[in-house]
Structures are given as structure tokens and as C-alpha cells.
N, C-alpha and C positions, 0 to 999 in steps of 0.2 A: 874843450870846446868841440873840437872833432865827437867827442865820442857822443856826444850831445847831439850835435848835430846827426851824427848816424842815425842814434834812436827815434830821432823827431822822424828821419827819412823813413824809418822802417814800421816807425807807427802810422804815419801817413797812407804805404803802402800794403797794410793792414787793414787800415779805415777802407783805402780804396777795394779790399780785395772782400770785404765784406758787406759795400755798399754792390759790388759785382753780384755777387750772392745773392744779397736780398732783390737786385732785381732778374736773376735770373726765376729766382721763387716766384715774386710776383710777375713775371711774365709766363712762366707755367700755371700760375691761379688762371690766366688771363684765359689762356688757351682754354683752360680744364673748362669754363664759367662759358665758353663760346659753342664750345662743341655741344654742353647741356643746353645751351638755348636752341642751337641751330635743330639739333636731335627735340625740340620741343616744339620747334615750328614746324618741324617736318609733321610730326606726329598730329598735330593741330591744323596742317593744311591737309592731310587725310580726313581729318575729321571733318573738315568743314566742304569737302568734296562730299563725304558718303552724307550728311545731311541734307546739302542739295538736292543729291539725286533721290534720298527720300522725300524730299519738301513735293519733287517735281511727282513724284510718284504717287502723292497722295491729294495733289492739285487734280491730276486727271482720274484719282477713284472718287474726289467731289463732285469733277464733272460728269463724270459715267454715271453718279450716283443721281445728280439733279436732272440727266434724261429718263434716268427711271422713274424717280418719283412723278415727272412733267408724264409721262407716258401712261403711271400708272392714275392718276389725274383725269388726264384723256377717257380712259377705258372705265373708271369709274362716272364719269361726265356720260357716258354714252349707257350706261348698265343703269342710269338712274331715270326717271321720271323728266318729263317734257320741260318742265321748271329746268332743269341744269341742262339740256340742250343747247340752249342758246349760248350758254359758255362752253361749249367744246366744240359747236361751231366757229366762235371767237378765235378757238386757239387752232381749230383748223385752217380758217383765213388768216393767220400768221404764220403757220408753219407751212401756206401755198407761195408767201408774199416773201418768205424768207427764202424759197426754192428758186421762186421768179427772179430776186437776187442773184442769186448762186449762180444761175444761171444765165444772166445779163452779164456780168464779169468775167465769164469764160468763153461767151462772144466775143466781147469787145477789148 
């Protein structure tokens, strides 16, 4: 009965030392699986920085681009016949009316 007894003991303390194990593995999965994620977001919030700063960078060659065309508009408005006159004077009393603006808010 003793010896019986021993073996249950020593099996037990074999179950335990192998359920030790298994969670030492699976708490090195755990890590391993953390580190790749973390190393994933890093790498994914770089990216999603340098595509801002392109998104923003290609907002302002739209807008640089729509003064050009608006200007080049303008100078064709003015190179044309008395007909299209009257629309680049339009867009010159907007762009006197948006100055008048400009310049009522940096009064007041």
C-alpha cells in the first residue's frame, strides 16, 4: 500500500511537472505572438504616418494645382474676345471681395 501510494505520489508530481512545462511553452508562444504583433503595429503606425504626410502633401499640389488652372482661366478669359470678358471680370470681383475679406479680419 505504501508503495502504491508512492507511485500515485510520484505520478502526480510528474503530471504536475509536465503541466509546468506545458505552461511554461505556452507562455513563451505567448510572448513570441506579442512581440510579432507589437513589431507589427510599430511597422503599421509608421505607415500610416508617412501616408498622412503624403495624403497632406498631395492635398496642397491639388490646391496649388486648382490656383493654376483658376489663373490660367483668368488669362485665357482676358486673351479672349469681349464675349468672355464679362467672366473674368466676374472672377476679378471675387477675387477683390475675397481680398476685402482678408483684409477686414486682420483689422478686426
Amino acid at each position: 500500500m505504501i508503495f502504491a501510494q508512492f507511485f500515485i505520489n510520484l505520478h502526480v508530481r510528474f503530471n504536475c511537472f509536465e503541466m509546468i512545462d506545458r505552461l511554461k511553452e505556452r507562455i513563451q508562444q505567448l510572448i513570441s505572438a506579442y512581440e510579432t504583433e507589437r513589431q507589427e503595429r510599430k511597422r503599421l503606425e509608421t505607415e500610416l504616418a508617412q501616408s498622412t504626410a503624403q495624403n497632406e502633401a498631395y492635398a496642397k499640389q491639388i490646391t496649388e494645382l486648382e490656383r493654376t488652372i483658376d489663373n490660367l482661366k483668368l488669362a485665357d478669359a482676358f486673351k479672349s474676345g469681349n464675349a468672355d470678358n464679362t467672366e473674368a471680370r466676374k472672377k476679378i470681383d471675387r477675387l477683390i471681395k475675397e481680398i476685402d475679406k482678408c483684409i477686414t479680419l486682420m483689422e478686426g
